[in-house]
Backbone as numpy.savetxt, mean C-alpha at the origin, in Angstrom:
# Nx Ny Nz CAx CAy CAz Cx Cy Cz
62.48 16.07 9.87 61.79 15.20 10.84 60.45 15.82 11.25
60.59 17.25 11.43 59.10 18.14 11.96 58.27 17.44 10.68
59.17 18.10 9.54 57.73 17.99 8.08 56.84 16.66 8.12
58.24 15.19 8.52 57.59 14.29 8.46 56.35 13.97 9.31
56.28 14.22 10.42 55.53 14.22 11.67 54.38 15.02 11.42
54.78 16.48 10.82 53.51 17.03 10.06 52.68 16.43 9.16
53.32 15.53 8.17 52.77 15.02 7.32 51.57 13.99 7.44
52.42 12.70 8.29 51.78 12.08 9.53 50.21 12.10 10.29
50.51 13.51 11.08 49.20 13.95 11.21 48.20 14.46 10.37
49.10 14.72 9.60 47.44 15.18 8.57 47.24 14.02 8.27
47.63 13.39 7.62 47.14 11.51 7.03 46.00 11.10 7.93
46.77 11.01 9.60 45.59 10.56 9.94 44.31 11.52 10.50
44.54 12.87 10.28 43.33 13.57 10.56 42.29 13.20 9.19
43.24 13.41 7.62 42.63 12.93 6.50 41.50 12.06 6.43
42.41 11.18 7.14 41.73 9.41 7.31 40.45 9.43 8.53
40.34 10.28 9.11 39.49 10.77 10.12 38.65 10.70 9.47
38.90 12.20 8.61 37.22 12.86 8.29 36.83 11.84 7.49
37.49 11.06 6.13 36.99 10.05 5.08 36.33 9.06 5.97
36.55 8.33 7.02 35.87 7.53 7.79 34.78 8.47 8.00
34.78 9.73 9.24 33.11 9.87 9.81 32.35 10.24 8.41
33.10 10.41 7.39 32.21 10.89 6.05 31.56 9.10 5.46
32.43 8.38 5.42 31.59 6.92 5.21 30.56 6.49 6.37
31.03 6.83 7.21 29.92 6.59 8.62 28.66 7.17 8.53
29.00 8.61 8.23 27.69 9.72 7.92 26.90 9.07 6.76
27.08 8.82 5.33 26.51 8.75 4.45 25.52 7.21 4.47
26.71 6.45 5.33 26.05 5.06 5.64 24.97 5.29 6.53
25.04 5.77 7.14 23.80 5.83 8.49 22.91 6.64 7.70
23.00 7.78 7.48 21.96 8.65 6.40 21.33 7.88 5.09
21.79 6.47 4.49 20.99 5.69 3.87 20.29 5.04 4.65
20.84 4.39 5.30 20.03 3.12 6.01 19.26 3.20 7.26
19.35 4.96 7.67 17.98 5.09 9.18 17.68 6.41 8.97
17.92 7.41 8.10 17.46 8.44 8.12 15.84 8.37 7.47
14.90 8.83 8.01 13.69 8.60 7.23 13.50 9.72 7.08
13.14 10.54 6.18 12.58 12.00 6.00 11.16 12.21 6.45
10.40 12.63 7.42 8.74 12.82 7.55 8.11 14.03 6.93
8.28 13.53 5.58 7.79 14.85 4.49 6.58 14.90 4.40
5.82 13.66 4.68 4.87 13.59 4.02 3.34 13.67 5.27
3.70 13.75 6.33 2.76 13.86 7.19 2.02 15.11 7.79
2.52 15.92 7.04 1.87 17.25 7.79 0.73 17.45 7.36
-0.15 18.13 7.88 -1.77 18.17 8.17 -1.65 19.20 6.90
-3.03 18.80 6.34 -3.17 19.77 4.72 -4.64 20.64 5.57
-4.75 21.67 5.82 -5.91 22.26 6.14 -6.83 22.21 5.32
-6.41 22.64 3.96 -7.18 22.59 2.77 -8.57 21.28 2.75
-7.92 20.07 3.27 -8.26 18.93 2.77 -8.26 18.26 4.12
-9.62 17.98 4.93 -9.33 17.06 6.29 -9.15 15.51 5.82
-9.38 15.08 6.71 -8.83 13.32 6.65 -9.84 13.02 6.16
-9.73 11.87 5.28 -10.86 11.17 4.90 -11.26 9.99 5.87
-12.20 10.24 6.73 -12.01 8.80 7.78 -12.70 8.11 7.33
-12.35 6.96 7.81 -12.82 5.70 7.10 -13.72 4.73 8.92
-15.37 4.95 8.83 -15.99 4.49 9.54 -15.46 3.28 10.15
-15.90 3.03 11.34 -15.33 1.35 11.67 -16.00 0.64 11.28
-17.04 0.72 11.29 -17.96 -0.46 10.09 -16.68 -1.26 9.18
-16.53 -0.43 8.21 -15.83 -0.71 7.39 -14.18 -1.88 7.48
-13.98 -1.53 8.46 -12.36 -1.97 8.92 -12.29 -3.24 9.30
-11.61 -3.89 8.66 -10.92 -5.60 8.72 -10.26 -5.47 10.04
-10.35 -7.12 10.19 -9.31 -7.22 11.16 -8.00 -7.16 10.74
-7.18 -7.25 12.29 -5.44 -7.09 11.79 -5.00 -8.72 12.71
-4.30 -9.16 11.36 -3.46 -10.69 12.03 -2.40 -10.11 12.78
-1.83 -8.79 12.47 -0.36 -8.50 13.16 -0.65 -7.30 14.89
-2.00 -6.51 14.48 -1.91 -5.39 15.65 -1.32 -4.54 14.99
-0.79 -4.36 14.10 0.11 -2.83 13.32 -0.77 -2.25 12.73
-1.73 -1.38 13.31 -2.91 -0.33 12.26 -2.24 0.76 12.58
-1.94 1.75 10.98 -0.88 2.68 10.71 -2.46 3.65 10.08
-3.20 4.70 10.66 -3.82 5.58 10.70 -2.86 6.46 9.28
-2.90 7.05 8.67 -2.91 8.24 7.71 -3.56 8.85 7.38
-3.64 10.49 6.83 -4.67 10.63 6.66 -5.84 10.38 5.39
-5.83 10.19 4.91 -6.50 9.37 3.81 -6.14 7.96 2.92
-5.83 7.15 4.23 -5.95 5.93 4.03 -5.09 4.86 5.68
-5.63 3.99 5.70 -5.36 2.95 7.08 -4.67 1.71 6.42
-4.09 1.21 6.99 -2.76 -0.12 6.52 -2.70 -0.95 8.49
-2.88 -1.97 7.70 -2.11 -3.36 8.57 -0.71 -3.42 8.42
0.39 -3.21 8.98 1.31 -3.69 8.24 1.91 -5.36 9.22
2.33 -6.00 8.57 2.89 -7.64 8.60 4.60 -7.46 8.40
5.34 -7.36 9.23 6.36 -6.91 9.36 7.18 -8.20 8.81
7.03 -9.88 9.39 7.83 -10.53 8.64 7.38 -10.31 6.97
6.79 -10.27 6.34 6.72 -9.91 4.71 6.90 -8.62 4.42
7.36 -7.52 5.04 7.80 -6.24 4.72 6.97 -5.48 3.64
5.47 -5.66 4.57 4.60 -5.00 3.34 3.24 -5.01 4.45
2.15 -4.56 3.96 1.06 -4.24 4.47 0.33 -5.64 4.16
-0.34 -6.06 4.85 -1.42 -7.13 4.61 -2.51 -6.56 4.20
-3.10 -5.47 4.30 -4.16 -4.73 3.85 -4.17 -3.10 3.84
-4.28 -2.69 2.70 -4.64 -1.02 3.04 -6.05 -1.07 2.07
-6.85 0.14 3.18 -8.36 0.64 3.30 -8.39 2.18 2.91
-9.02 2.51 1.89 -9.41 4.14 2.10 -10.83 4.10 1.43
-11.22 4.91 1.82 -12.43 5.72 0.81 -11.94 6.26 -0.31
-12.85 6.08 -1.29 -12.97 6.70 -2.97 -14.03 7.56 -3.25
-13.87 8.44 -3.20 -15.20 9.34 -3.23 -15.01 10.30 -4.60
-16.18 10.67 -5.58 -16.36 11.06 -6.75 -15.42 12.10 -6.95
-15.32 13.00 -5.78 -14.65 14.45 -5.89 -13.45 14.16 -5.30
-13.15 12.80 -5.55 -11.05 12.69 -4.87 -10.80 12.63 -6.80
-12.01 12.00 -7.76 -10.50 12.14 -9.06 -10.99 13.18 -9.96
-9.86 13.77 -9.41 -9.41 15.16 -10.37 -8.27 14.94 -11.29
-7.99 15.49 -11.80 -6.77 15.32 -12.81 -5.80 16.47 -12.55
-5.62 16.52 -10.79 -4.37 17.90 -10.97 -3.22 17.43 -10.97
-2.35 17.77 -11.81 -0.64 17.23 -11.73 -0.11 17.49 -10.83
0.44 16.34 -10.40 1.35 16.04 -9.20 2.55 15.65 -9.52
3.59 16.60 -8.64 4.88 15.82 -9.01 5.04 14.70 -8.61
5.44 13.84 -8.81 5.52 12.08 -7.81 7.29 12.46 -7.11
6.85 12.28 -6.16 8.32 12.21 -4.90 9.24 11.29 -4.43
9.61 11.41 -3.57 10.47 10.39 -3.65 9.71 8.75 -2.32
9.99 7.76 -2.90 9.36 6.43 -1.62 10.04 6.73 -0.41
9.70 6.73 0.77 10.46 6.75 1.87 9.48 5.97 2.77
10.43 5.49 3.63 9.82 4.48 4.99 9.00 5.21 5.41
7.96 4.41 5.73 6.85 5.06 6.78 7.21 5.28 8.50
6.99 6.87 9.13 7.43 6.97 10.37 6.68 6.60 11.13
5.35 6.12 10.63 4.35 5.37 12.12 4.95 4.71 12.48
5.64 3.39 11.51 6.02 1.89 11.81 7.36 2.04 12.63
6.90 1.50 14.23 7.97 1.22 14.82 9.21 0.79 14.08
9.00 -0.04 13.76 10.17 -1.61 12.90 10.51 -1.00 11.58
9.83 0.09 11.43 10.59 0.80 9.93 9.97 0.09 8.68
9.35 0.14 7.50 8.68 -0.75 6.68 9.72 -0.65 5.93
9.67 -1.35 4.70 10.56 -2.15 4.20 11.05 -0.78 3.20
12.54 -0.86 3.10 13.20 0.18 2.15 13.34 0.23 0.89
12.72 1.20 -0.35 12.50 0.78 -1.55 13.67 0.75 -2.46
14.96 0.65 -1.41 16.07 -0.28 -2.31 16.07 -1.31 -2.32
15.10 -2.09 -2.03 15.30 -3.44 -1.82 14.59 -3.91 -3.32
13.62 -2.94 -4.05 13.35 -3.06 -4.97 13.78 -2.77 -6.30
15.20 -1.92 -6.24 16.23 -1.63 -6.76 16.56 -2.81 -7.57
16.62 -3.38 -8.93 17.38 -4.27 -9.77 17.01 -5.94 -9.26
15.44 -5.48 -8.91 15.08 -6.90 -8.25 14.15 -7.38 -9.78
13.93 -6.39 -10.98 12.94 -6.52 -11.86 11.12 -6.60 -11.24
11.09 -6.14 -10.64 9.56 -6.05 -9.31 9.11 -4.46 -9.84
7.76 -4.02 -10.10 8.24 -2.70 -9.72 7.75 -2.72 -8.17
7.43 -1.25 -7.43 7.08 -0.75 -6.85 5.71 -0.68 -6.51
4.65 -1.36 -6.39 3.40 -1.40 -6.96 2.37 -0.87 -5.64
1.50 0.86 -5.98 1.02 1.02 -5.03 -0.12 0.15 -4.40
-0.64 0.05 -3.74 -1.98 -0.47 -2.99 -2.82 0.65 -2.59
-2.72 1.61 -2.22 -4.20 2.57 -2.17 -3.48 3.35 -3.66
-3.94 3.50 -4.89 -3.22 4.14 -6.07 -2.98 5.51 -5.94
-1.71 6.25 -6.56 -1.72 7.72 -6.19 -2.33 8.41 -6.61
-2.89 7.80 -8.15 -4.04 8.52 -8.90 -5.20 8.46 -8.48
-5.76 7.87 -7.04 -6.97 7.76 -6.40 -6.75 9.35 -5.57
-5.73 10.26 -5.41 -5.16 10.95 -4.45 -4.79 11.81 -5.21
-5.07 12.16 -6.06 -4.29 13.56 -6.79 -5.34 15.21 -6.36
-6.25 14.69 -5.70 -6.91 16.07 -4.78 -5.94 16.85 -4.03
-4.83 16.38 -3.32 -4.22 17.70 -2.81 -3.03 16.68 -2.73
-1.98 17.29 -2.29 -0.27 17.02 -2.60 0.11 16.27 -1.25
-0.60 16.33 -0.20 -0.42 15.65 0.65 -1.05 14.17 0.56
-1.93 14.08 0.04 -2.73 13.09 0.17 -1.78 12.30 -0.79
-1.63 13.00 -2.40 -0.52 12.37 -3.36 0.32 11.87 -2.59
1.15 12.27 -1.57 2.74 12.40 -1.42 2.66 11.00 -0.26
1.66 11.12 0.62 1.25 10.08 1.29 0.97 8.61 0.44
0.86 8.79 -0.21 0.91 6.73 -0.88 2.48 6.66 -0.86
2.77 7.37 -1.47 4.73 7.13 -1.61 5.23 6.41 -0.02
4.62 6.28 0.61 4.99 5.75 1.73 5.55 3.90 1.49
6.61 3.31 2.05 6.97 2.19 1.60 5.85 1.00 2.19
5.26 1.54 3.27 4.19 0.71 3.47 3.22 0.16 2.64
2.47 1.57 1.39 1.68 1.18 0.87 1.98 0.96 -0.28
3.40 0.06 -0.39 3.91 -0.80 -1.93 3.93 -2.22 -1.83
3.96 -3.01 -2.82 3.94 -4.51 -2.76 4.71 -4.77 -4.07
5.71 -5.42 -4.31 6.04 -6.06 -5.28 5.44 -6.92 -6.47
5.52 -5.77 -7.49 4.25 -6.39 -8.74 5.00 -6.56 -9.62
4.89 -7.46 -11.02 5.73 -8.22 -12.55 5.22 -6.64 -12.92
5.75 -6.14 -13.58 5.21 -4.66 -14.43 4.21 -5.09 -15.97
4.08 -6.16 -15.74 2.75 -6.92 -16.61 1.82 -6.46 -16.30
2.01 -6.86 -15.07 0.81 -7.30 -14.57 0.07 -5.88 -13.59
1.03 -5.39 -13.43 1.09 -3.84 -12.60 -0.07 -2.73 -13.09
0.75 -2.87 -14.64 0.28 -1.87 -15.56 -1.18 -2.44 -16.39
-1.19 -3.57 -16.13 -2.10 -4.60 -17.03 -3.83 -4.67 -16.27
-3.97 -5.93 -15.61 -4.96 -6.32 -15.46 -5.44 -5.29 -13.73
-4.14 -5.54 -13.31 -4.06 -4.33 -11.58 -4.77 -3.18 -12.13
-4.02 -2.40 -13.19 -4.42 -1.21 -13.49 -6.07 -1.08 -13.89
-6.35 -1.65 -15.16 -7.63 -2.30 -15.41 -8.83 -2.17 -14.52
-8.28 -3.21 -13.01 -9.43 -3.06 -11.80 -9.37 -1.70 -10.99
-8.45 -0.96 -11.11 -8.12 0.12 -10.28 -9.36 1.45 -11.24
-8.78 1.62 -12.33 -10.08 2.47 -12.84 -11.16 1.72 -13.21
-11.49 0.46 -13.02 -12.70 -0.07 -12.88 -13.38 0.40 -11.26
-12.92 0.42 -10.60 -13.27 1.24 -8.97 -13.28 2.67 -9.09
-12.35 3.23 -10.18 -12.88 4.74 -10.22 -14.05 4.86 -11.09
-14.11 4.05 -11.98 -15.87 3.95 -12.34 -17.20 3.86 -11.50
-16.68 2.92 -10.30 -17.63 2.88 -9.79 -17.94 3.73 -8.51
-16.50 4.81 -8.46 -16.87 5.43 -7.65 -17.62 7.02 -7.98
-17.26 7.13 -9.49 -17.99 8.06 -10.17 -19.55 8.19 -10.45
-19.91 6.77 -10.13 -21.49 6.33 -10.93 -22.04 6.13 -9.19
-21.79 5.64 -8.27 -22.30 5.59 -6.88 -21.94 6.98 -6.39
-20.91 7.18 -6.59 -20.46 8.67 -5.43 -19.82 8.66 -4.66
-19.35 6.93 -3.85 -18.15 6.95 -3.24 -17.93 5.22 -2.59
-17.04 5.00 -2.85 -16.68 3.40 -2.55 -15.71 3.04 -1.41
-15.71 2.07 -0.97 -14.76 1.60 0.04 -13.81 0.42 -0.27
-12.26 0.90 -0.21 -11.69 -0.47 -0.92 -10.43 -0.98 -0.13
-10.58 -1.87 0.20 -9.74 -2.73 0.96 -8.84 -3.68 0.11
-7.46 -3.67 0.35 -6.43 -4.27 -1.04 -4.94 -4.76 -0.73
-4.55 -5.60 -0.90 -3.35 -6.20 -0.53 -2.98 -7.74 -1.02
-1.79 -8.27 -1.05 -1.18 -9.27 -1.52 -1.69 -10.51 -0.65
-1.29 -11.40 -1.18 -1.64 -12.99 -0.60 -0.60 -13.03 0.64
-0.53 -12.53 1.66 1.02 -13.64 2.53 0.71 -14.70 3.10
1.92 -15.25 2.12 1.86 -16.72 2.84 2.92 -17.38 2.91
3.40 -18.57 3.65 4.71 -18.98 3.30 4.97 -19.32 2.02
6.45 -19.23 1.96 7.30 -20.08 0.47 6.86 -19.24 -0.14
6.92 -17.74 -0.11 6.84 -16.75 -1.48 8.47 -16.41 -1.49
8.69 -16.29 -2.90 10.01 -15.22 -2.96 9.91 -14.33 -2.53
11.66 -13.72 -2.04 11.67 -12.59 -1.50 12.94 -11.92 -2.43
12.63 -10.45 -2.18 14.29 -9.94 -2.92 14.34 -8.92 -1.79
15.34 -8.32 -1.82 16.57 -7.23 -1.49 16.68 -8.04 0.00
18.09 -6.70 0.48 18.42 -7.19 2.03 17.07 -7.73 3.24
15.72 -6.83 3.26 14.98 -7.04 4.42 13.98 -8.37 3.70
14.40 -9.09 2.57 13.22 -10.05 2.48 12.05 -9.72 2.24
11.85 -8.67 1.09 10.78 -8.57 0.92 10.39 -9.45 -0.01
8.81 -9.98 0.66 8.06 -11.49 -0.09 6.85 -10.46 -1.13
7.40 -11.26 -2.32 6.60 -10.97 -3.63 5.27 -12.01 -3.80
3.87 -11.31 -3.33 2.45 -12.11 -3.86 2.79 -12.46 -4.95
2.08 -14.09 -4.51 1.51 -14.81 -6.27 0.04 -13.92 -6.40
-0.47 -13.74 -5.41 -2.16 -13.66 -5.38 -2.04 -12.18 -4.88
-3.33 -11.19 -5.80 -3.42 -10.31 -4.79 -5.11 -10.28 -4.96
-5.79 -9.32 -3.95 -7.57 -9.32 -3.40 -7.63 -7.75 -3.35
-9.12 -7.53 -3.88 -9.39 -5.92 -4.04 -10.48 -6.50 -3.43
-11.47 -5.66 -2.26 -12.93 -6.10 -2.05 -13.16 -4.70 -2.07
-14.54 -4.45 -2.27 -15.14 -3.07 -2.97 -16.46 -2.96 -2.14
-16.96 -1.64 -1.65 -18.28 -2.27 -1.10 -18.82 -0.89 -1.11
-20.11 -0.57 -1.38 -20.57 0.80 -0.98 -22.06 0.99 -0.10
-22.65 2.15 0.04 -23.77 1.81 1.04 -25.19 2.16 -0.44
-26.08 1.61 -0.33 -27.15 1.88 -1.14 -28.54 1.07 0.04
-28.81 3.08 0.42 -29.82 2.89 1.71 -29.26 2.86 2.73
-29.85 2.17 3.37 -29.68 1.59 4.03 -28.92 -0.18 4.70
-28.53 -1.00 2.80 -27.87 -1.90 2.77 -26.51 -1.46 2.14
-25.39 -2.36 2.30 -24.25 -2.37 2.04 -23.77 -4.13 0.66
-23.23 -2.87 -0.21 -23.36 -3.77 -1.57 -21.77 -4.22 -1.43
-21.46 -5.25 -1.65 -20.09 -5.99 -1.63 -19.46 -6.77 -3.02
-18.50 -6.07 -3.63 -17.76 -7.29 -4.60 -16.27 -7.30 -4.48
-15.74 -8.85 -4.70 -14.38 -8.84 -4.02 -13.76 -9.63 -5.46
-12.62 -9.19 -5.93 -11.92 -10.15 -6.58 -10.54 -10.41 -5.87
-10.07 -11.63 -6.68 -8.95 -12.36 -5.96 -8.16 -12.60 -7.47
-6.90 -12.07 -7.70 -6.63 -12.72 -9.15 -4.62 -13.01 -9.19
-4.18 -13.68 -9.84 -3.04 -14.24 -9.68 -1.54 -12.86 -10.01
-0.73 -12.70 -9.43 -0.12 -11.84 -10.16 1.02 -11.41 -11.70
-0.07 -11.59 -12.57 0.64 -12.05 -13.65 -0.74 -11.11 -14.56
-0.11 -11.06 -15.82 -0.70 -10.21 -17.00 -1.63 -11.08 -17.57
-3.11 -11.15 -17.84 -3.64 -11.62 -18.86 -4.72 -10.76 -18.84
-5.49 -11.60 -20.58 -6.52 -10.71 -21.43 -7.59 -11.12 -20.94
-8.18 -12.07 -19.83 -8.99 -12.57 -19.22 -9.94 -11.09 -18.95
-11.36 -11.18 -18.90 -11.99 -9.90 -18.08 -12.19 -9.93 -16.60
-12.30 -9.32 -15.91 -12.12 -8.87 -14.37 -13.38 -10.10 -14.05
-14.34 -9.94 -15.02 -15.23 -10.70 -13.70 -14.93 -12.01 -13.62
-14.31 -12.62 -14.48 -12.78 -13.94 -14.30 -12.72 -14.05 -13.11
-12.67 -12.98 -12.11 -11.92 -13.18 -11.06 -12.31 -12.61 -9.70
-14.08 -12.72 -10.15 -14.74 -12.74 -8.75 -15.04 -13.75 -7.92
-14.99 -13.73 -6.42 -14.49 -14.65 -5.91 -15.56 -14.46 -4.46
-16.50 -15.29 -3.67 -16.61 -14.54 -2.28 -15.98 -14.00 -1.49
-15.82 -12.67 -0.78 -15.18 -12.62 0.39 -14.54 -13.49 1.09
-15.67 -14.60 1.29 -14.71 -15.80 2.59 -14.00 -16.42 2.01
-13.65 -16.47 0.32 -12.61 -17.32 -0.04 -11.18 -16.48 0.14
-11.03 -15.21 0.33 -10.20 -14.28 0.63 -9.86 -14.23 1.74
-11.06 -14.57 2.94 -10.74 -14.29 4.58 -9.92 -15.55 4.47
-10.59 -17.21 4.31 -9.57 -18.11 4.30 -8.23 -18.04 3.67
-7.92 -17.39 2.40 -6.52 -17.23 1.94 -5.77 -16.32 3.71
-6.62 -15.48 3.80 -5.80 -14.13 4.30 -5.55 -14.21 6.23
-6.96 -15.37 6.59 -7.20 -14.96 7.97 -7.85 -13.54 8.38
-8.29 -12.94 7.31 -8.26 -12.02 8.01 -10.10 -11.74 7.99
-10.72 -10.72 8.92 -12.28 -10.60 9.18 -12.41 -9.28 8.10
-12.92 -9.39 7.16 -13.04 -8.05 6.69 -14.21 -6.95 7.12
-14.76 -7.91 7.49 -16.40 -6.80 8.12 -16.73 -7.59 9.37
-16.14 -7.38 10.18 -15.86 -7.60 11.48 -16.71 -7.13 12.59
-16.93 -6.21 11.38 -18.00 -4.78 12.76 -19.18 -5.28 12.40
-19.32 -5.46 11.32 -21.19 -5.75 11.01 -21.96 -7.13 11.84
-22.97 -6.49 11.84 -24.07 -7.78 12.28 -23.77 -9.22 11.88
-23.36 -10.04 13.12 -22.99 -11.67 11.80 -23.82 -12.39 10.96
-24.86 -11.93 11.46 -25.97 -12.56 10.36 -25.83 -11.72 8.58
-25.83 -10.26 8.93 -25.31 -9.41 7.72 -24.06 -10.06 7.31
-23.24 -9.95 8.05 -21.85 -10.56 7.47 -22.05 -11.90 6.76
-22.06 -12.59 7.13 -22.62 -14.15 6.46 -22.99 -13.71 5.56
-24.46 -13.36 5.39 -25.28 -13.31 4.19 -24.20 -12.53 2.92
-22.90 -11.26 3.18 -22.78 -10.51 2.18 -21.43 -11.29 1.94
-20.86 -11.96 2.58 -19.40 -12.59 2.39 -19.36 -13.98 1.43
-20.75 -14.73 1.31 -20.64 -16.33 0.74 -21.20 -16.22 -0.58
-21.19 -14.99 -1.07 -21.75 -14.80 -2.35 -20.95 -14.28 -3.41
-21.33 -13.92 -4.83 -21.12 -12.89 -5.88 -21.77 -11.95 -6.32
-22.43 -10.65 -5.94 -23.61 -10.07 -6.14 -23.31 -9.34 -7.31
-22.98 -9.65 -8.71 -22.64 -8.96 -9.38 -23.51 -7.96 -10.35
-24.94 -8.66 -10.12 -26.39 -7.21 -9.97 -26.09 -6.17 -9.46
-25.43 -5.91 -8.52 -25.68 -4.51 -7.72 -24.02 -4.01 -8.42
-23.21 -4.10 -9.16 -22.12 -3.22 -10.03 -22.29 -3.51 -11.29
-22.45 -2.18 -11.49 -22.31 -1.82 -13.34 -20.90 -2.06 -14.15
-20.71 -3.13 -14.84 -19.41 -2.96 -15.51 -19.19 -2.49 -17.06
C-alpha cells in the first residue's frame, strides 16, 4: 500500500515537471525576444539619417536603430517604410555570419514572428539589405530584426529586388552616398500567412535621393512583386504616385515649393545607369 502511494506521487510530481517543461518551452517560443542585436558598436557610430530626409509615419511607430529608421504598421505586421543612408565606405565585403531573425525590442506590440514565414513559400525579404551593412557585425546583425522583413516570391526577391538593390550600391559608389527609403504597398485585401496575419505586397517602392550642391536629386521606382526581364527603368514612377499608393509625405521637411517641383517628375539625367 506505502509502494503504491509512493508510486502515485511520483506520477504526479512526474506530471508536474512535464507540464512546467511544456509551459517553459511554450512561453520561451512565443515572448522570449533575445536583445542581441542592440548594443552600441564603438567601433562604428550611428549612421544618422538628417530630418530633411524622413517621411512621414501613417502609424506614429518610428523605431530609431542604429543605422537605419522604420515606420512600423502593426495591423500588416511589417514596416511601411525603412530609411538609412548608403554611403561608399558601408560596402565592404567582410564576412558575416548571418544570425538568427528575432522580433524587434523597440516595438511595443512585438513585430511580427519569423515563424509565421515558416512553410508559407514567402521568403524573408530584407528592406534596408544586410549586404548594405556588412561594415561591422552590429550593423549586419541589426537588419535581422523582424521589422525590417516583408514577404517576397523568391523570384522576385533574388531577381529584379536584387537587381535594384546593387543598382543603389552603384550609385552609391559613383556619388559617395545615397538616401533610400523602401517598403511594400499596404493596402487592403492583400494575403496574409502565418498565425499574426502577416500581409504579403503585390507592389513594393524604393525612392533614392542624394545631395549634389546644394540641390537634392530624386528617383523613385514602384514595381509589382513578381520576377521579370523587364529593365528597372520600366519602373520609374513620380514620387507622388507612391505618396498616393502609400499616404505617406516622403519629404515632408523640405520647402513645398522644392517638394512639388522634385516629387511630379522622372529626373532620370541626374542617375547613371
Amino acid at each position: 500500500m506505502v509502494r503504491a502511494k509512493s508510486r502515485d506521487k511520483n506520477r504526479k510530481i512526474y506530471t508536474v515537471l512535464i507540464l512546467c517543461c511544456i509551459i517553459g518551452f511554450w512561453a520561451f517560443e512565443n515572448f522570449y525576444t533575445p536583445d542581441t542585436y542592440s548594443a552600441e558598436d564603438n567601433n562604428n557610430p550611428k549612421t544618422a539619417i538628417p530630418n530633411i530626409y524622413l517621411p512621414s509615419s501613417t502609424t506614429g511607430v518610428l523605431i530609431e536603430h542604429n543605422h537605419f529608421m522604420l515606420s512600423y504598421n502593426e495591423p500588416f505586421e511589417q514596416a511601411e517604410w525603412v530609411a538609412y543612408i548608403l554611403k561608399k565606405e558601408h560596402l565592404t565585403r567582410d564576412d558575416r555570419k548571418r544570425p538568427y531573425f528575432i522580433e524587434d525590442p523597440k516595438i511595443r506590440t512585438k513585430s511580427a514572428d519569423w515563424r509565421n514565414y515558416r512553410g508559407s513559400g514567402y521568403d524573408r525579404g530584407h528592406l534596408c539589405p544586410a549586404g548594405d551593412r556588412r561594415f561591422s557585425e552590429q550593423a549586419y546583425n541589426e537588419t535581422f530584426y523582424t521589422s525590417n522583413i516583408s514577404p517576397q516570391n523568391n523570384d522576385f526577391n533574388s531577381g529584379i529586388w536584387n537587381r535594384l538593390e546593387m543598382q543603389v550600391r552603384q550609385w552609391s559608389k559613383r556619388y559617395g552616398e545615397v538616401f533610400v527609403v523602401t517598403g511594400g504597398i499596404l493596402e487592403d485585401g492583400l494575403l496574409e500567412i502565418g498565425e499574426e496575419d502577416v500581409d504579403v505586397p503585390n507592389y513594393y517602392y524604393k525612392i533614392i535621393s542624394r545631395r549634389d550642391g546644394k540641390n537634392l536629386k530624386v528617383i523613385a521606382f514602384l514595381m509589382p512583386a513578381k520576377e521579370t526581364n523587364q529593365p528597372l527603368r520600366k519602373f520609374l514612377v513620380p514620387v507622388d504616385e507612391i505618396e498616393e499608393r502609400t499616404q505617406i509625405d516622403f519629404f515632408e521637411h523640405l520647402d513645398t515649393e522644392m517638394e512639388l517641383d522634385l516629387e511630379k517628375g522622372i529626373a532620370t539625367k541626374d542617375w547613371k545607369f
